[in-house]
C-alpha positions as CSV (number, residue, x, y, z in Angstrom):
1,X,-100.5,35.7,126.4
2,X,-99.6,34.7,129.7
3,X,-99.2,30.3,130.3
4,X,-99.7,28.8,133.2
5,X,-98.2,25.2,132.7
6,X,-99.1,22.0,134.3
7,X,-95.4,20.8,134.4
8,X,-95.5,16.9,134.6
9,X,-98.7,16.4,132.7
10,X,-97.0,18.4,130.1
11,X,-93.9,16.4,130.2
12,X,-96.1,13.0,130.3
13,X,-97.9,14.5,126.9
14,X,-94.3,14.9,125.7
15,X,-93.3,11.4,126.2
16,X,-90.9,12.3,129.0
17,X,-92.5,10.0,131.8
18,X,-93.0,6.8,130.1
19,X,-90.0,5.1,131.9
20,X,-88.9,4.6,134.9
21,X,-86.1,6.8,136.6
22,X,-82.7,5.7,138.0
23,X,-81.4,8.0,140.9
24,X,-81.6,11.5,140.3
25,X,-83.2,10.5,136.8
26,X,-86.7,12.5,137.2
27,X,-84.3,15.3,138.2
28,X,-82.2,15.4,135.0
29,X,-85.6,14.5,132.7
30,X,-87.6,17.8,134.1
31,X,-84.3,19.9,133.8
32,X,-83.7,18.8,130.1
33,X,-87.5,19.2,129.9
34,X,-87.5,22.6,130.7
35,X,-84.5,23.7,128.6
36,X,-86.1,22.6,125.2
37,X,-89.7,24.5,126.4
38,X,-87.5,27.6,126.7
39,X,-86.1,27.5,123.8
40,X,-89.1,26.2,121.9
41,X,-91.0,29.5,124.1
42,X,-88.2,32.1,123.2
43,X,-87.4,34.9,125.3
44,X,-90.5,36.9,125.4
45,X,-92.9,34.2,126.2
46,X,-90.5,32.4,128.2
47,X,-90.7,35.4,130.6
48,X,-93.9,34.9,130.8
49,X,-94.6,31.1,131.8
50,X,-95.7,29.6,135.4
51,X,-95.0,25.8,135.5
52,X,-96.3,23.9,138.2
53,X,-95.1,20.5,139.5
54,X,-96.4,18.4,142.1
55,X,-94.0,17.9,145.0
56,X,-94.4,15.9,148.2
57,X,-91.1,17.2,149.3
58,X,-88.8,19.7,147.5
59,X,-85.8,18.6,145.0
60,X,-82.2,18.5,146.1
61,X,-81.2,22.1,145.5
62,X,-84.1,23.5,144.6
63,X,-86.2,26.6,146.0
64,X,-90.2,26.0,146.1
65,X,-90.3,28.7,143.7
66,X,-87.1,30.0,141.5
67,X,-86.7,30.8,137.8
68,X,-85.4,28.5,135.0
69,X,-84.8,30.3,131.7
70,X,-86.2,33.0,132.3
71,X,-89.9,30.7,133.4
72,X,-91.1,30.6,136.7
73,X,-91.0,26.9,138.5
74,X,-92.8,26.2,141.3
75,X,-93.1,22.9,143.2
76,X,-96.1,22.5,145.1
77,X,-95.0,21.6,148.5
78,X,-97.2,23.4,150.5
79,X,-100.6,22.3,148.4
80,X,-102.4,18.4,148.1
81,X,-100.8,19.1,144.9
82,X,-100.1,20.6,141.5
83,X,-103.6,21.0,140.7
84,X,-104.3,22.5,143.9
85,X,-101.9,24.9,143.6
86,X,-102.7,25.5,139.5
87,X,-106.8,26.3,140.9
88,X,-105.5,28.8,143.1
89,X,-102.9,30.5,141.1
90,X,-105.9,30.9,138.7
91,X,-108.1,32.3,141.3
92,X,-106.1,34.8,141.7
93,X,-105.1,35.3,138.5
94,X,-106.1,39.8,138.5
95,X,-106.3,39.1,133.9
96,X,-107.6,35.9,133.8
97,X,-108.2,36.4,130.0
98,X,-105.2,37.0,129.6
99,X,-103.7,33.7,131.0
100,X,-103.6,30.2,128.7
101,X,-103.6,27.5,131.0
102,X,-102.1,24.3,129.4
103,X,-103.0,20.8,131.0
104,X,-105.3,17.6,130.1
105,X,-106.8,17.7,133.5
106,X,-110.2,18.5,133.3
107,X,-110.3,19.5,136.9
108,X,-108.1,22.3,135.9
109,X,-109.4,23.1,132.3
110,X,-112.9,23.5,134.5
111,X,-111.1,26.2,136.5
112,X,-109.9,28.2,133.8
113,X,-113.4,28.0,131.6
114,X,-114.8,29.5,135.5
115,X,-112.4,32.4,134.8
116,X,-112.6,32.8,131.3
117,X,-108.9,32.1,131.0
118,X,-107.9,30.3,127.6
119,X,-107.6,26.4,128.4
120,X,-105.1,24.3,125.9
121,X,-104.5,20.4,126.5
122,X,-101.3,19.3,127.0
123,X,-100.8,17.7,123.4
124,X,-102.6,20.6,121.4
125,X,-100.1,23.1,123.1
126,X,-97.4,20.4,121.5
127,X,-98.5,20.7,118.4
128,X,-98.5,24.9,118.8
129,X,-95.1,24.4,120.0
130,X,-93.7,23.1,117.0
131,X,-96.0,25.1,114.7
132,X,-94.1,28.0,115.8
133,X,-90.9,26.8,115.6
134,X,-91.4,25.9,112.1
135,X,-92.4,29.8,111.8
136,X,-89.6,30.8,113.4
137,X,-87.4,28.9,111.4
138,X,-89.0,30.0,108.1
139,X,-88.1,33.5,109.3
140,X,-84.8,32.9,110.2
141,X,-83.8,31.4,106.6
142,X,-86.0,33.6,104.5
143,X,-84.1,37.2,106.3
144,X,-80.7,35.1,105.5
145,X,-81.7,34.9,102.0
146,X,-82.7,38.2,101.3
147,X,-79.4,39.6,103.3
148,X,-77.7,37.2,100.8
149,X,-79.3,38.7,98.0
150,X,-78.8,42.0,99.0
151,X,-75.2,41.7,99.6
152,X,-74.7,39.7,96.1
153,X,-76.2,42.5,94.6
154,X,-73.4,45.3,95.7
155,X,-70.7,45.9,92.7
156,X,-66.9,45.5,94.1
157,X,-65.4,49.3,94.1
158,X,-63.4,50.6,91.2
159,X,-59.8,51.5,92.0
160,X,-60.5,55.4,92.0
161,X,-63.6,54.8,94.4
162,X,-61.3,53.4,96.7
163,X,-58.7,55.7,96.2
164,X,-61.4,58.6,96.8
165,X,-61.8,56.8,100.4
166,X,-57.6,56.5,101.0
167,X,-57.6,60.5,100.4
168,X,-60.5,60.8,102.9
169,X,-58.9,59.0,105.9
170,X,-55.5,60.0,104.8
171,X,-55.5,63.5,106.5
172,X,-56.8,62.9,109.9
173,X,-55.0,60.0,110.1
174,X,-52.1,62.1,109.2
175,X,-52.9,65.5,111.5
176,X,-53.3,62.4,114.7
177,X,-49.8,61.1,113.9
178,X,-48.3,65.0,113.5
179,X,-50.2,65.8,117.1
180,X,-48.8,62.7,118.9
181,X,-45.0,62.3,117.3
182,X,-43.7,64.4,120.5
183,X,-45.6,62.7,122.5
184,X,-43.2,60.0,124.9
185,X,-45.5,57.0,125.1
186,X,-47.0,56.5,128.8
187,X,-46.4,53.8,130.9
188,X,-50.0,52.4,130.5
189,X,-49.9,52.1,126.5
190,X,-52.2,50.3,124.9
191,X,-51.2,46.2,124.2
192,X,-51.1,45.0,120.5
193,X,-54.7,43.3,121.4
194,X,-55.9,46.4,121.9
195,X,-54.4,47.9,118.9
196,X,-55.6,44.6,116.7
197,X,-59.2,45.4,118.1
198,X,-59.0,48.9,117.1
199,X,-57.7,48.5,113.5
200,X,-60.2,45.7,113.2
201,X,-63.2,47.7,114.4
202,X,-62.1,50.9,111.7
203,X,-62.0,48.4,108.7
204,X,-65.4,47.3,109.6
205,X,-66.3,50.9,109.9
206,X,-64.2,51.5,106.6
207,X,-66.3,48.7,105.1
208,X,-69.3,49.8,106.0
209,X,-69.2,53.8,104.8
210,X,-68.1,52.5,101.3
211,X,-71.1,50.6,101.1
212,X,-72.6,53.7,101.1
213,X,-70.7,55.5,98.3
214,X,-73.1,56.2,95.4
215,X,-72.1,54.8,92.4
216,X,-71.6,56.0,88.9
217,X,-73.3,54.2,86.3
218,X,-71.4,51.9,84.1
219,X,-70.9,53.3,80.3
């Protein structure tokens, strides 16, 4: 679902306006602000988001609409203000039912409810925030376990399993360095990074493919 954000009534619900701003404080707050929503929003939804903010005259820097994070940022300067310019961008919203539209204002949450857009205070879409991070978080450590477990759950190899894989790589590694001893090295030969990436990369490969061996079972 699509948000459309009421910015500074969502920062006030966050506790982010309760105190007054030294120069280029309000600036700093809203760009701090709108880091942790984008991370709290991930990607997808981030991509996703309008936030408006009320301007009576545009920040140092800033474009009356631009992207932060992947979220679209407007500043009202051409409206009365961010409410004004919320009503309108839900006007002419073409999916309003689609679109969540986060504020406490009830001017605004009248305009969605008109539209049958999805209306969320500023403080219950808080709380959702930090619902799903929790989710994600579970997420996150649960696939970590079970990758633990799987991995913990792998046998080393037996010496002749990994002398099977020596024989394997042993002949074409062998027919490369018969088809390129007459060779005279070129003038554009690759650096010993570039050799240190490539031996790295083919024991990760190495790695990998005997991960794949089928084992015998133990007697």
């Amino acid at each position: 679902m699509r948000l459309l954000i009421d910015g500074y009534n969502l920062m006030h619900a966050a506790g982010r306006m309760n105190r007054r701003f030294g120069p280029d404080g309000l600036r700093r707050a809203r760009l701090r602000f709108l880091n942790e929503l984008a991370l709290k929003l991930g990607v997808d939804q981030s991509s996703t988001t309008t936030i408006v903010f009320d301007a009576s005259s545009l920040p140092l820097n800033q474009a009356p609409e631009s992207i932060c994070k992947g979220m679209t940022v407007i500043y009202a300067i051409d409206d009365d203000d961010a409410d004004t310019r919320i009503e309108r961008l839900i006007a002419q919203d073409s999916a309003p039912r689609s679109l969540m539209v986060v504020s406490s204002d009830r001017r605004i949450r009248r305009a969605a409810e008109r539209r049958r857009a999805t209306s969320r205070s500023s403080d219950d879409f808080l709380d959702d925030l930090e619902t799903l991070r929790s989710d994600r978080h579970a997420h996150v450590k649960a696939t970590m376990r079970s990758n633990e477990a799987d991995r913990a759950q792998l046998d080393p190899l037996s010496e002749e399993e990994v002398d099977a894989w020596v024989l394997e790589f042993e002949e074409p590694i062998a027919s490369l360095s018969a088809s390129t001893q007459d060779t005279p090295p070129s003038l554009d030969w690759w650096t010993d990074l570039d050799l240190d990436q490539v031996s790295k990369e083919v024991e990760q490969e190495f790695r990998h493919d005997l991960r794949l061996i089928p084992r015998k079972p133990r007697r």
